[in-house]
N, C-alpha and C positions, 0 to 999 in steps of 0.2 A: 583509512580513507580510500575510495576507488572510485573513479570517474565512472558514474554513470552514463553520462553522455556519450563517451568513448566506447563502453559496453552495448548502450541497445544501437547506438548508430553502425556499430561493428555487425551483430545479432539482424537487426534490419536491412543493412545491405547484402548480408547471407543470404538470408531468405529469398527475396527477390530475386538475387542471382540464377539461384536452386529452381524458381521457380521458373525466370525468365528465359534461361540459357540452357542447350542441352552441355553435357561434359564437351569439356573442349571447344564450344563457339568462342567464338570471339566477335567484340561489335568495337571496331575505331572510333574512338573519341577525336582525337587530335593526331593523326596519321601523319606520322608511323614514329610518333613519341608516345602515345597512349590509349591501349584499349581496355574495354573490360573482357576478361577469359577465363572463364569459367576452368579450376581446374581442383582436385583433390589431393589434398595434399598428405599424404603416410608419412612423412618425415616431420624433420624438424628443420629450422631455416635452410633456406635451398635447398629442399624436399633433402638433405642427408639423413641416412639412418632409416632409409624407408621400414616400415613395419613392426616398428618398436615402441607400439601405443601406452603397454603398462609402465614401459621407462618413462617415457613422455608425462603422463599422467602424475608419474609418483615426482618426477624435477619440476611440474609444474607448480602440484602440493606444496611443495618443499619451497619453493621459491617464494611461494603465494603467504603463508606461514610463516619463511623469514621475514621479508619485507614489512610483514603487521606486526611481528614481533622491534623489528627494528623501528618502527613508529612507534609503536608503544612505550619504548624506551627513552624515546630522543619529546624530553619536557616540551619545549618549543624549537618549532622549525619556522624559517621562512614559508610564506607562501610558494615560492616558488620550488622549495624541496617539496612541498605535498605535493604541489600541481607533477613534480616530474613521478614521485611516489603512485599517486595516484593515475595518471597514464599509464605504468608499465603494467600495476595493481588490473587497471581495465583492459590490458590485450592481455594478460598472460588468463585472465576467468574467458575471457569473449573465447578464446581457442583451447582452454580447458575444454568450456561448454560443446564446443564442436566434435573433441575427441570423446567426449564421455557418451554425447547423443547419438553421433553417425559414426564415430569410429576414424574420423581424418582432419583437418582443417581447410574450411572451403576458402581460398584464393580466388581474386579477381584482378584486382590491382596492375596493368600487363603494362610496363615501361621498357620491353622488346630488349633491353640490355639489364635488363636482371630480373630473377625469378621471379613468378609473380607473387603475390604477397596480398593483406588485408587490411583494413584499419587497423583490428587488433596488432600487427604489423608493426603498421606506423608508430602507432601509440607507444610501444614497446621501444623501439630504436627510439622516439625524441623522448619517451621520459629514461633509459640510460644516456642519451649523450647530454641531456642536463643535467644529470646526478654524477657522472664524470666530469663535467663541466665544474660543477660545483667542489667538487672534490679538488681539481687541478688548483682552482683559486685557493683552498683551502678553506670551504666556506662553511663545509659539510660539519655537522656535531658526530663523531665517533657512538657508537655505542657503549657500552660496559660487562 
């Protein structure tokens, strides 16, 4: 399962960005809590590990691969394990798709006190802190 909606609304506000903004503008939303700013990003969370696309690529894989194997496995899950499954499922393809096409991950996201970041982003952080959430309670079905 992967959230679609997560994927092209991620994929869609790429585009537009790419399209709208030179590298590096920035336009305030809600100043000086949020703008959108255009930036590229070589790394991995908080641009770390700048220019290490084949790693990237292949932890992506790898991640993308376990998580359907680990669906696969788990008979019935709550809705609310797919829904976090599938969130991280849709950022971890949405910024695959950006490193395989252009070679970076395009970032807009600008909350001036942390790096800036994307749907695909978002998606990722709330579906692990629900799948950690789940897990703290104890709620989670283990694999085999």
């Amino acid at each position: 399962m992967i959230s679609l909606g997560t994927l092209v609304a991620d994929q869609l506000a790429k585009c537009w960005v790419v399209r709208a903004f030179h590298l590096g503008e920035s336009l305030p939303l809600l100043p000086p809590v949020l703008s959108f700013t255009y930036v590229q990003n070589t790394g991995a969370a908080f641009g770390l590990f700048k220019g290490q696309q084949v790693v990237f690529i292949a932890v992506s894989l790898a991640v993308i691969v376990w998580m359907l194997k680990e669906l696969r496995a788990a008979a019935t899950l709550p809705a609310s394990h797919l829904w976090a499954y599938a969130l991280v499922l849709g950022g971890a393809v949405g910024n695959l798709i950006d490193r395989l096409r252009v070679g970076y991950v395009i970032d807009f996201i600008d909350l001036h006190v942390w790096p800036v970041f994307n749907i695909g982003d978002s998606a990722i952080t709330i579906g692990v802190c629900l799948l950690l959430w789940h897990h703290l309670r104890g709620s989670c079905t283990p694999s085999s």
